[in-house]
mmCIF file of the N, C-alpha and C atoms, coordinates in Angstrom:
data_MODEL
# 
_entry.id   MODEL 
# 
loop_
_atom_site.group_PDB 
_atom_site.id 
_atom_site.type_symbol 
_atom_site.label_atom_id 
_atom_site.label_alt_id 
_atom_site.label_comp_id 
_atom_site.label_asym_id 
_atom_site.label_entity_id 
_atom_site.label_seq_id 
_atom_site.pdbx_PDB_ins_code 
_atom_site.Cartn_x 
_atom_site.Cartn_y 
_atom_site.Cartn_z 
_atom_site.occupancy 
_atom_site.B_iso_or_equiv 
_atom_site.pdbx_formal_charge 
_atom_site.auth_seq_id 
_atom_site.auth_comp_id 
_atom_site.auth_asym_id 
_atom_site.auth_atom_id 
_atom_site.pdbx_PDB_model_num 
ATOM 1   N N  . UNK A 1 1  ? 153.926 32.572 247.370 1.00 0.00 ? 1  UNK A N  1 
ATOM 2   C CA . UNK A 1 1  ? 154.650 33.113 246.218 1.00 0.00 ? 1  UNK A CA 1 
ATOM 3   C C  . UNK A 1 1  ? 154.229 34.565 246.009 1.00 0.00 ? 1  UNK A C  1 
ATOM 4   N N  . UNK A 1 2  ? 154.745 35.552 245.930 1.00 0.00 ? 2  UNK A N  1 
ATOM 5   C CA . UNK A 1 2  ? 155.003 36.550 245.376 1.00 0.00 ? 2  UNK A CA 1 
ATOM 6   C C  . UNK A 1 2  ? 154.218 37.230 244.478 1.00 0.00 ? 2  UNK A C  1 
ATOM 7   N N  . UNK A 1 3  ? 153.239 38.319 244.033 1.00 0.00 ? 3  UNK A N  1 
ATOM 8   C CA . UNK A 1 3  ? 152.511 38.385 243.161 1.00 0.00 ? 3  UNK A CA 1 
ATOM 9   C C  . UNK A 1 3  ? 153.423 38.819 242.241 1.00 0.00 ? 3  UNK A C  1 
ATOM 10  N N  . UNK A 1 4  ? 154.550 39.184 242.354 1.00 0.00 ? 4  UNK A N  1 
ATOM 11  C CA . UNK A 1 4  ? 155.634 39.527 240.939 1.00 0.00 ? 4  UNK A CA 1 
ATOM 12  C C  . UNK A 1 4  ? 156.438 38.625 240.901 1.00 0.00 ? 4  UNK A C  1 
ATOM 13  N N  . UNK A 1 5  ? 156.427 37.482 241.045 1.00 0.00 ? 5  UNK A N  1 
ATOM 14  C CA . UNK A 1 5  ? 157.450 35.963 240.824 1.00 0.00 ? 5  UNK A CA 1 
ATOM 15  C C  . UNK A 1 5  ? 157.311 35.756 239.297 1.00 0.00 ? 5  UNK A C  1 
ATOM 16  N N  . UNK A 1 6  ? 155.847 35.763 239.467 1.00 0.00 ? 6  UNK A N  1 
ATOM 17  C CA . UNK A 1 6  ? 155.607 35.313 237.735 1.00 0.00 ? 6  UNK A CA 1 
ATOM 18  C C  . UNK A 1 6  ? 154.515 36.425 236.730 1.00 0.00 ? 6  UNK A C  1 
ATOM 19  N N  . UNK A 1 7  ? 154.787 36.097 235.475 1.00 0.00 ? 7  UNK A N  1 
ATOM 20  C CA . UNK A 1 7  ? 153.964 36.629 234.569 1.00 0.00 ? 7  UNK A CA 1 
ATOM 21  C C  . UNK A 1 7  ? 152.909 36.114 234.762 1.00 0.00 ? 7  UNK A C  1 
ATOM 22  N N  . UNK A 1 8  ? 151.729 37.302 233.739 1.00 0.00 ? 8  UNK A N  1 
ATOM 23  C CA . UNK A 1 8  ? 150.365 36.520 233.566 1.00 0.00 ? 8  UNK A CA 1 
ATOM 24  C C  . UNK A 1 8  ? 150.045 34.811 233.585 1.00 0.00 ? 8  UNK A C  1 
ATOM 25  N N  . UNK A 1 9  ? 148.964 34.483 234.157 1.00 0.00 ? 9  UNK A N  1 
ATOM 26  C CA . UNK A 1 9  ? 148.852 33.336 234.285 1.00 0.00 ? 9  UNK A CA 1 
ATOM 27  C C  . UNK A 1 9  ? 147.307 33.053 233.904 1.00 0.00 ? 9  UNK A C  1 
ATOM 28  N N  . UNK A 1 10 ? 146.421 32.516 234.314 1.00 0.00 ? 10 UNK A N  1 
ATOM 29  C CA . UNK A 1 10 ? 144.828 32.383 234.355 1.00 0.00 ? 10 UNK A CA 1 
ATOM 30  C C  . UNK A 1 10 ? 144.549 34.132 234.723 1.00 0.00 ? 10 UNK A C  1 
ATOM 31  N N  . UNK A 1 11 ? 144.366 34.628 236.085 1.00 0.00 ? 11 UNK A N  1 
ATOM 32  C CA . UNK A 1 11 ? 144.588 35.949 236.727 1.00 0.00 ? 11 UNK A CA 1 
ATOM 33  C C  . UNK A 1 11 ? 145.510 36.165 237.796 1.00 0.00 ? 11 UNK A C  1 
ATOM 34  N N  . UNK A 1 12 ? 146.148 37.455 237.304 1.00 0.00 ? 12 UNK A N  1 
ATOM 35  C CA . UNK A 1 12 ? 147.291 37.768 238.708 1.00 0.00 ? 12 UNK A CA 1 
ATOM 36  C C  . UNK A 1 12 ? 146.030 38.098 239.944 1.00 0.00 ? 12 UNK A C  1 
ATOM 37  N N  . UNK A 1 13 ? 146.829 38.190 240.950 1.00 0.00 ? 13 UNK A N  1 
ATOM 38  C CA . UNK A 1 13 ? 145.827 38.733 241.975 1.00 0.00 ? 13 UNK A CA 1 
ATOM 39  C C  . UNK A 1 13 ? 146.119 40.513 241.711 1.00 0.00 ? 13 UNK A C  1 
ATOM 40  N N  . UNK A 1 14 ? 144.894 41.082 242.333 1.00 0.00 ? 14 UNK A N  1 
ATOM 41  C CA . UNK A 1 14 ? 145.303 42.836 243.036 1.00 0.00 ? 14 UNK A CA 1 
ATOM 42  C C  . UNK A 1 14 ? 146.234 42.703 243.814 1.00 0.00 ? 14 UNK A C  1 
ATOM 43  N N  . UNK A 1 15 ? 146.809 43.948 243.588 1.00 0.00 ? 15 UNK A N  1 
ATOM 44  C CA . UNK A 1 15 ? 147.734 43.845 244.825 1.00 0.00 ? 15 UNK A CA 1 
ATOM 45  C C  . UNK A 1 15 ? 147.999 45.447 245.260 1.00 0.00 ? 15 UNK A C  1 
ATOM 46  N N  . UNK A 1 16 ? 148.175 45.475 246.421 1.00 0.00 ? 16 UNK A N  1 
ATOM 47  C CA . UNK A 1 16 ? 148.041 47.167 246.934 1.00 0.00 ? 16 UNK A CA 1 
ATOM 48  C C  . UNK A 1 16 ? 148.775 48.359 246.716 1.00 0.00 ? 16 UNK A C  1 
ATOM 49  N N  . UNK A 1 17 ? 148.267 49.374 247.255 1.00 0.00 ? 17 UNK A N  1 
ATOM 50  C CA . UNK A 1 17 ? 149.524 50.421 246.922 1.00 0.00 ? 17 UNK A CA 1 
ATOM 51  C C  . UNK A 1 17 ? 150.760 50.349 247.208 1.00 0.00 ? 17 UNK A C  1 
ATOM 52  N N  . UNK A 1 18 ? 150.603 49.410 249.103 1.00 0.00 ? 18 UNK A N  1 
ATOM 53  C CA . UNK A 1 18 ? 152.234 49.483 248.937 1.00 0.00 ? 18 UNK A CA 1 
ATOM 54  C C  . UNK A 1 18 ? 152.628 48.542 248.615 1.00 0.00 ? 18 UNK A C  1 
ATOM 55  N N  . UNK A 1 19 ? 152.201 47.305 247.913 1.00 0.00 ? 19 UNK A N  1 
ATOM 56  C CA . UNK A 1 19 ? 152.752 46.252 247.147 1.00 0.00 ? 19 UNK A CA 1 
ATOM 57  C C  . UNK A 1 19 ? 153.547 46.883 246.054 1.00 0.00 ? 19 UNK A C  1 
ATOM 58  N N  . UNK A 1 20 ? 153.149 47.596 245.335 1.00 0.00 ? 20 UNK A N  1 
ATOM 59  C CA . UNK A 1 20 ? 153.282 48.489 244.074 1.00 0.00 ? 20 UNK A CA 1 
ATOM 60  C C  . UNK A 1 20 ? 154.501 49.236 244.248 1.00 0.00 ? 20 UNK A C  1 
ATOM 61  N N  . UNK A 1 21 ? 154.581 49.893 245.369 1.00 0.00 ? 21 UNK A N  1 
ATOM 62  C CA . UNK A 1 21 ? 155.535 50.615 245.652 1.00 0.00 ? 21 UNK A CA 1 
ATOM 63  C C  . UNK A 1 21 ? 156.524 49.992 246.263 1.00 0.00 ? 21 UNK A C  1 
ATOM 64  N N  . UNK A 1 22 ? 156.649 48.892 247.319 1.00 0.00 ? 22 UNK A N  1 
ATOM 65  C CA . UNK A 1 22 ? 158.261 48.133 247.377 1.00 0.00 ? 22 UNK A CA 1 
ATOM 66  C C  . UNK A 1 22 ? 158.271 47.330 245.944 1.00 0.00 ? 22 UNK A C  1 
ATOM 67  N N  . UNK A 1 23 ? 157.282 47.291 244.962 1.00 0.00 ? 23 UNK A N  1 
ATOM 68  C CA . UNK A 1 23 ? 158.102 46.431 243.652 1.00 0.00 ? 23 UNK A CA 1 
ATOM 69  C C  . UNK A 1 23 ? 158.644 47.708 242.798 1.00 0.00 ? 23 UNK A C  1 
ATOM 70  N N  . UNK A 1 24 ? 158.279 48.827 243.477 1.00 0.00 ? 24 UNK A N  1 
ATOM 71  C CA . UNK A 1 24 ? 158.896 49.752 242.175 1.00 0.00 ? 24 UNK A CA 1 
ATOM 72  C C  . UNK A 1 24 ? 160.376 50.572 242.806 1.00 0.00 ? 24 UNK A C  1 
ATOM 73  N N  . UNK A 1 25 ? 160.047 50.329 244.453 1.00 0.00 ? 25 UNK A N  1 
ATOM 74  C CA . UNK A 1 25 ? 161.133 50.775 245.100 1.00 0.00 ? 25 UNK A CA 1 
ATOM 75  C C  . UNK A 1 25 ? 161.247 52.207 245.561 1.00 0.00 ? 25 UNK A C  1 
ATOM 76  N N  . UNK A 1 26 ? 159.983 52.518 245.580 1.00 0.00 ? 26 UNK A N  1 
ATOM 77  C CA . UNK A 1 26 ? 158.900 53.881 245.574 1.00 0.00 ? 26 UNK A CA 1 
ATOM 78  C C  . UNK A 1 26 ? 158.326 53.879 246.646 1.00 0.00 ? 26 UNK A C  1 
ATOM 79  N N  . UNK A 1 27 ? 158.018 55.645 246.918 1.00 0.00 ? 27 UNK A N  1 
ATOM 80  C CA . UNK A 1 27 ? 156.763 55.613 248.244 1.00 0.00 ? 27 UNK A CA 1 
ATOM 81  C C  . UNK A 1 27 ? 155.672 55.340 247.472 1.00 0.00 ? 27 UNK A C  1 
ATOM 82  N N  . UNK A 1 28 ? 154.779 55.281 248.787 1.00 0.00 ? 28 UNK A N  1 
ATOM 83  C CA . UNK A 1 28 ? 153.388 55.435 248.380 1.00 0.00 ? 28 UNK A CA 1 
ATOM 84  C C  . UNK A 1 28 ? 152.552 56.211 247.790 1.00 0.00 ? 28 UNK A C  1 
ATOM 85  N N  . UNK A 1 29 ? 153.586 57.653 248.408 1.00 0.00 ? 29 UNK A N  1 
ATOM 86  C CA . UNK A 1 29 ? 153.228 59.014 247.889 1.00 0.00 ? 29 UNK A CA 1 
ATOM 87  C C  . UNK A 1 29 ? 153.420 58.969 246.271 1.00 0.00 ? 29 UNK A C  1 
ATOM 88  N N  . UNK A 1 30 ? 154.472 58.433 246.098 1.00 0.00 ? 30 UNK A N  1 
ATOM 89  C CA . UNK A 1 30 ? 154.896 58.651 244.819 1.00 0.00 ? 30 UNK A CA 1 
ATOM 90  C C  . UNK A 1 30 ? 153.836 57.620 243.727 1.00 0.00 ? 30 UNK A C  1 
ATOM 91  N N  . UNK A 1 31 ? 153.668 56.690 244.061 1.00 0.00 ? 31 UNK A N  1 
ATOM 92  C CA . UNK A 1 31 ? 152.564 55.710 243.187 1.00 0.00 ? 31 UNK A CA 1 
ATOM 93  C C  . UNK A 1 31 ? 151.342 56.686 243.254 1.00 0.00 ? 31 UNK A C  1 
ATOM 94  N N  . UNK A 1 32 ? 151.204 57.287 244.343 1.00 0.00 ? 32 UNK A N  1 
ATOM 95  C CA . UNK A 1 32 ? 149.619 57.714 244.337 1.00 0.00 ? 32 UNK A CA 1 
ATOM 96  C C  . UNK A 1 32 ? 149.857 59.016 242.837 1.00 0.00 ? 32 UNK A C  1 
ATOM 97  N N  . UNK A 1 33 ? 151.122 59.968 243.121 1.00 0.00 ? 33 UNK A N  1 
ATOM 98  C CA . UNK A 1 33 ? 151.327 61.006 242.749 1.00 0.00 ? 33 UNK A CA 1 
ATOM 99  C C  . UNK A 1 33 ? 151.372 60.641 240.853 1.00 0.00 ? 33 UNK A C  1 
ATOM 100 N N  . UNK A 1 34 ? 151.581 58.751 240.529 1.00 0.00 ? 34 UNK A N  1 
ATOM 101 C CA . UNK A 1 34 ? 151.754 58.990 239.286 1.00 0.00 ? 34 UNK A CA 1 
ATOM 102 C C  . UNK A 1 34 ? 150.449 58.270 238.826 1.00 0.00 ? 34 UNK A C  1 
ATOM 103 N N  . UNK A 1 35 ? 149.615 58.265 239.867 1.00 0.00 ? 35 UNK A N  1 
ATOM 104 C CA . UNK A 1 35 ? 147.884 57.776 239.072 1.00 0.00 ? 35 UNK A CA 1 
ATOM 105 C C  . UNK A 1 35 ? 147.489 59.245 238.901 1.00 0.00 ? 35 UNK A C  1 
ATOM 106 N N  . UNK A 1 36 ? 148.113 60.126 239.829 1.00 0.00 ? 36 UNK A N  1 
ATOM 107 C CA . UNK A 1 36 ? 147.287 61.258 238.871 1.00 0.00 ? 36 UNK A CA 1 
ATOM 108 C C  . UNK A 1 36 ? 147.820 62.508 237.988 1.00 0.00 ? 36 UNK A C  1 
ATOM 109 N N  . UNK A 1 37 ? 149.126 62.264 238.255 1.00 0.00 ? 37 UNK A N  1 
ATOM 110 C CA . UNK A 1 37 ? 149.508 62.825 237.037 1.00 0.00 ? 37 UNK A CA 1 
ATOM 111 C C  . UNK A 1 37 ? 150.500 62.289 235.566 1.00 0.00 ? 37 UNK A C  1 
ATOM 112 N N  . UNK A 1 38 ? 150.554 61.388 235.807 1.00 0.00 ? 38 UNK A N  1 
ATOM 113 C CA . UNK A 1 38 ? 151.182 60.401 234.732 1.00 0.00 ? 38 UNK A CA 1 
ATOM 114 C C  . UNK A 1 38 ? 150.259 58.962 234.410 1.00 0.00 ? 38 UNK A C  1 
ATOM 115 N N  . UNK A 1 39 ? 149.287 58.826 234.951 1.00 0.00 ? 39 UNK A N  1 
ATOM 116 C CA . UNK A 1 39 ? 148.383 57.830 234.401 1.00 0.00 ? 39 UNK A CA 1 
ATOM 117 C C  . UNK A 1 39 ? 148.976 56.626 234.629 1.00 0.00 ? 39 UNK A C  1 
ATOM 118 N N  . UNK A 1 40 ? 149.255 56.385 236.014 1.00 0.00 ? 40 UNK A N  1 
ATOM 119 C CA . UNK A 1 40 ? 149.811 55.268 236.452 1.00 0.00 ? 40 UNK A CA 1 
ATOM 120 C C  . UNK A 1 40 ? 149.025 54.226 236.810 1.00 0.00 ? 40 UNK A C  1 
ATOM 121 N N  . UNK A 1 41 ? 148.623 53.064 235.536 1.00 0.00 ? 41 UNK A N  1 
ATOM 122 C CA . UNK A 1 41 ? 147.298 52.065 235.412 1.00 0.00 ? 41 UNK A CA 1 
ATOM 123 C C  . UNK A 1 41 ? 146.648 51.222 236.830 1.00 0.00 ? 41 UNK A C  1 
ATOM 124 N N  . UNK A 1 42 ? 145.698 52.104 237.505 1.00 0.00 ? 42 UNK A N  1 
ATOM 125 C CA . UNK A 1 42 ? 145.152 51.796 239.218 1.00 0.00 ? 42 UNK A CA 1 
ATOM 126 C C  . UNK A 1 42 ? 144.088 51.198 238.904 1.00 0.00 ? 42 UNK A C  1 
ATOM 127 N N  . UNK A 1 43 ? 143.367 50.433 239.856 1.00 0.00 ? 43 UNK A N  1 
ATOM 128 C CA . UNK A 1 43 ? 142.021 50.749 239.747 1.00 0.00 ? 43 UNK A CA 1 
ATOM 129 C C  . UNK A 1 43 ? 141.653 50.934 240.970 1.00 0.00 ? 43 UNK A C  1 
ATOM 130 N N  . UNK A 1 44 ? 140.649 51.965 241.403 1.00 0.00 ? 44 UNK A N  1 
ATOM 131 C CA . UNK A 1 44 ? 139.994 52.119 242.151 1.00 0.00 ? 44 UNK A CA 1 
ATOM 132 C C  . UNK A 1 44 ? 138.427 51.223 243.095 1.00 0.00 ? 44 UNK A C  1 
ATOM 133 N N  . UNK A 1 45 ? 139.107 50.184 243.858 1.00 0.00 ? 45 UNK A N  1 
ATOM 134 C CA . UNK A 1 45 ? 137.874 49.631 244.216 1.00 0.00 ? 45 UNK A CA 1 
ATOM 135 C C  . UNK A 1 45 ? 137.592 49.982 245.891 1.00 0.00 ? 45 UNK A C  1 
ATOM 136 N N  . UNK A 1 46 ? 136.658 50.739 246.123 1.00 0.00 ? 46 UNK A N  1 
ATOM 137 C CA . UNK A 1 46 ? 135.727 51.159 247.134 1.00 0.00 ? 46 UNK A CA 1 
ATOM 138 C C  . UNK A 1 46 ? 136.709 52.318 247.168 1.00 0.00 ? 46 UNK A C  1 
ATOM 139 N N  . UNK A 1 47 ? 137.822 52.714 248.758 1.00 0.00 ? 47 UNK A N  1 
ATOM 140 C CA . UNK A 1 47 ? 138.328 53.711 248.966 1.00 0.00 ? 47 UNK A CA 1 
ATOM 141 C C  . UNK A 1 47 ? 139.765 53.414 248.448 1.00 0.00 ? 47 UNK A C  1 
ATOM 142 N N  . UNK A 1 48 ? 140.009 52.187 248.164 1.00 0.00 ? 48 UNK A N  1 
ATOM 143 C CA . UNK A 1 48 ? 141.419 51.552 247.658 1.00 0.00 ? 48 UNK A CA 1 
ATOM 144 C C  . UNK A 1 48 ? 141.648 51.268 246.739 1.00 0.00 ? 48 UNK A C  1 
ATOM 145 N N  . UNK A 1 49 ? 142.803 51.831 246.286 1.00 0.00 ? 49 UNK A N  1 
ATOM 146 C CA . UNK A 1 49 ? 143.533 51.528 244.732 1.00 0.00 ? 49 UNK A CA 1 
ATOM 147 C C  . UNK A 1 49 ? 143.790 50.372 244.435 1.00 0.00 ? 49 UNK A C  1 
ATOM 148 N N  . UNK A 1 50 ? 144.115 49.762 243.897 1.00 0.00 ? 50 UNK A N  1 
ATOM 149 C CA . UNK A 1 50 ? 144.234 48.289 243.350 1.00 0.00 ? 50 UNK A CA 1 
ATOM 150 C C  . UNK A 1 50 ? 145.382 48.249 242.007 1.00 0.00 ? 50 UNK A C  1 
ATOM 151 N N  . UNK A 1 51 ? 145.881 47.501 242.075 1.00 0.00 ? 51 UNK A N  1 
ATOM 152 C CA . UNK A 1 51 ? 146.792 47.498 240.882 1.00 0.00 ? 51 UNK A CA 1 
ATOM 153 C C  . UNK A 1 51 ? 147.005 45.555 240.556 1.00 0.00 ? 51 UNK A C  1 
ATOM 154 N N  . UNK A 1 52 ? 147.386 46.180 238.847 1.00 0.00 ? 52 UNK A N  1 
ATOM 155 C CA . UNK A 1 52 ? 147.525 44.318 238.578 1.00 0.00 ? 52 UNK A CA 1 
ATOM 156 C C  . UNK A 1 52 ? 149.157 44.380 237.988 1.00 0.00 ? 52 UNK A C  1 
ATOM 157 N N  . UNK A 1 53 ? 150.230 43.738 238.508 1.00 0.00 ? 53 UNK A N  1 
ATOM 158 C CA . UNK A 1 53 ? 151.558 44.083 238.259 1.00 0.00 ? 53 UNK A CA 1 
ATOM 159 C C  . UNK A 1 53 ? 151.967 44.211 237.182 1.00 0.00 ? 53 UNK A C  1 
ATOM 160 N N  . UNK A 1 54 ? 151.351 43.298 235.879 1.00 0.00 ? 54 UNK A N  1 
ATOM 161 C CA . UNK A 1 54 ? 151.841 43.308 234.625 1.00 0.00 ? 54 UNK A CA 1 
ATOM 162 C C  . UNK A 1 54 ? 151.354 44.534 233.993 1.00 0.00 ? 54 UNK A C  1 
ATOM 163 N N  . UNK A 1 55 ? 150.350 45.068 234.492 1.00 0.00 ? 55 UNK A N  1 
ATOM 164 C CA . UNK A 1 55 ? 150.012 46.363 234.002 1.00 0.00 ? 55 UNK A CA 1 
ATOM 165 C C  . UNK A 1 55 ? 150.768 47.645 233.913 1.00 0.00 ? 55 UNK A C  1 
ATOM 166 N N  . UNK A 1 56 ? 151.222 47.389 235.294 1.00 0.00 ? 56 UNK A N  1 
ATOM 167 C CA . UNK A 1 56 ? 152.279 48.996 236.046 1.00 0.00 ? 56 UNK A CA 1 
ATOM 168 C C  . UNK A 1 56 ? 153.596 48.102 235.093 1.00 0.00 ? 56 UNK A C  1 
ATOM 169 N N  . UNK A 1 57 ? 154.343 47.160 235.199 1.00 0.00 ? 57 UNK A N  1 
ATOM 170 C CA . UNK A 1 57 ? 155.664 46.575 234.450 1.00 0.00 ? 57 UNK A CA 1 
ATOM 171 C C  . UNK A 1 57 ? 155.589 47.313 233.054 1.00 0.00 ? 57 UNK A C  1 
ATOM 172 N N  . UNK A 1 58 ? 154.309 47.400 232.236 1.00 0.00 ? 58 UNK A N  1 
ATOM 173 C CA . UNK A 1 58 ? 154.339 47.416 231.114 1.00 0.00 ? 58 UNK A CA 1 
ATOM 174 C C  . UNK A 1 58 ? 154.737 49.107 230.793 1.00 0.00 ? 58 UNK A C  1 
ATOM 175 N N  . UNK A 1 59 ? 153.945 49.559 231.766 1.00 0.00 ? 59 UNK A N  1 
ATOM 176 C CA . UNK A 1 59 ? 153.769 51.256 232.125 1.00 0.00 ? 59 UNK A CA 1 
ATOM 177 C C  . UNK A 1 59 ? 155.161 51.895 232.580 1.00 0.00 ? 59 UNK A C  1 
ATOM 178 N N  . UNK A 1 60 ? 155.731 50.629 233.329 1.00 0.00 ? 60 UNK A N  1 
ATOM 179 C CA . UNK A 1 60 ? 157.333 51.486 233.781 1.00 0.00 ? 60 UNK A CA 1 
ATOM 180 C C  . UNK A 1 60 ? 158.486 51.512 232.025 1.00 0.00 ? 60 UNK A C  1 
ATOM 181 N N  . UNK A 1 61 ? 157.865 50.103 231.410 1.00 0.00 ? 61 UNK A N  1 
ATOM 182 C CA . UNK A 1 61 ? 158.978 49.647 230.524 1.00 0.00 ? 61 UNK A CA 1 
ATOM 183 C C  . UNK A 1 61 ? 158.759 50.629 229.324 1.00 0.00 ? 61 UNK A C  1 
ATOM 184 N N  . UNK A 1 62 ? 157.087 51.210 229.140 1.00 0.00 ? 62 UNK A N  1 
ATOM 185 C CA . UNK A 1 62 ? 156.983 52.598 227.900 1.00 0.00 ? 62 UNK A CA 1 
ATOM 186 C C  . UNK A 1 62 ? 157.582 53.316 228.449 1.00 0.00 ? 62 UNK A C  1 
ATOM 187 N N  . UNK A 1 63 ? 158.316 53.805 229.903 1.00 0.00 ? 63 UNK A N  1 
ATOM 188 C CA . UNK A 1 63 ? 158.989 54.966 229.935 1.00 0.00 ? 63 UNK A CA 1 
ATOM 189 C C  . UNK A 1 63 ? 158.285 55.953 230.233 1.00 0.00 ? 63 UNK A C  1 
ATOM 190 N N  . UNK A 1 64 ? 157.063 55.752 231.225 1.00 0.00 ? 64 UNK A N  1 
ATOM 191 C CA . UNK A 1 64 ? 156.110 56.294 231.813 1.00 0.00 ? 64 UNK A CA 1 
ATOM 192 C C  . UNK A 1 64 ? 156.705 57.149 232.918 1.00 0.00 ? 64 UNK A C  1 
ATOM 193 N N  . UNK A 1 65 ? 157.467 56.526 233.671 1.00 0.00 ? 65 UNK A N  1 
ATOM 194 C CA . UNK A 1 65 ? 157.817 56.670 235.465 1.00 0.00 ? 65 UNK A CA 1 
ATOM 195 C C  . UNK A 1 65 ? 159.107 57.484 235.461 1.00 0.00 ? 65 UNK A C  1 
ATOM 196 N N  . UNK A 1 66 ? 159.935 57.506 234.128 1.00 0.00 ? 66 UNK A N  1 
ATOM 197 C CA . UNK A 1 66 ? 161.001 58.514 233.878 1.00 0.00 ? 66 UNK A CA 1 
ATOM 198 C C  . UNK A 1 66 ? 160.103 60.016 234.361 1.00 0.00 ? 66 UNK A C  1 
ATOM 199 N N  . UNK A 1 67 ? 161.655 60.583 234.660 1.00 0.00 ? 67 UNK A N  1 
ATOM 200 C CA . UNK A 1 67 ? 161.757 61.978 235.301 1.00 0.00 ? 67 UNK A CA 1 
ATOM 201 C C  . UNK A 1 67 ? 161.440 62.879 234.158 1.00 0.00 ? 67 UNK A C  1 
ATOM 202 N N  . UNK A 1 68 ? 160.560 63.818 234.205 1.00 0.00 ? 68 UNK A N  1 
ATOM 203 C CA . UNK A 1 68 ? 160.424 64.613 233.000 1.00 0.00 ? 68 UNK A CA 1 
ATOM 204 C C  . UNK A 1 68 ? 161.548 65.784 232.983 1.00 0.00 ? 68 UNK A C  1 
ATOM 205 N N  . UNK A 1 69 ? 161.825 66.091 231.909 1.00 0.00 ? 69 UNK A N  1 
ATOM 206 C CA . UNK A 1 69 ? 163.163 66.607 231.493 1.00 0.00 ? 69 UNK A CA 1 
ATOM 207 C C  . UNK A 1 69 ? 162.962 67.740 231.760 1.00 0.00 ? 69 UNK A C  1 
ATOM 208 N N  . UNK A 1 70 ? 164.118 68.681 232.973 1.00 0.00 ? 70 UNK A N  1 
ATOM 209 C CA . UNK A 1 70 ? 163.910 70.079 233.603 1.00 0.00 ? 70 UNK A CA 1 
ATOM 210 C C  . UNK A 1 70 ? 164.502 70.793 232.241 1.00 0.00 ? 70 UNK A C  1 
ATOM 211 N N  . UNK A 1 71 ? 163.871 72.077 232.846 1.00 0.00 ? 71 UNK A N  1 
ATOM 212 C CA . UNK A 1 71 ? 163.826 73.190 231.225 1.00 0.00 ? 71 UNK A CA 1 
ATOM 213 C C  . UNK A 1 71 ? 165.250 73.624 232.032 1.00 0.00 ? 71 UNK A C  1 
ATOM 214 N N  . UNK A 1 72 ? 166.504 74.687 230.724 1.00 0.00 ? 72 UNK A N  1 
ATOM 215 C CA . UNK A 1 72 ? 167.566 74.588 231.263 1.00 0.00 ? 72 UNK A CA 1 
ATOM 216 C C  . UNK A 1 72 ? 167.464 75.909 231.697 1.00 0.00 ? 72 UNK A C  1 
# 
């Protein structure tokens, strides 16, 4: 099963960068690009990012991952 099939449960598992990125439909580049400049909720364990899905879901649904608005 899927680590994005279901909501929280006991614990989701980690799941990787590019897990993160075919659930967001994103490169890799781009997940990496919004842990550091949009505070895209990672964690860092050893040399690898880690992510928990309900975390980033919650982060896309505040309207985090929107395009910031070009000056005219």
């Amino acid at each position: 099963m899927s680590p994005f099939a279901r909501r929280a449960t006991v614990a989701d598992p980690w799941v990787s960068a590019d897990d993160i990125a075919a659930h967001l439909g994103v490169t890799k580049d781009t997940v990496y690009t919004w842990i550091a400049e949009r505070g895209l909720p990672a964690h860092k364990i050893g040399r690898l990012w880690k992510f928990q899905a309900d975390e980033v879901d919650d982060w896309v649904r505040a309207g985090n991952a929107a395009s910031p608005a070009q000056p005219s």
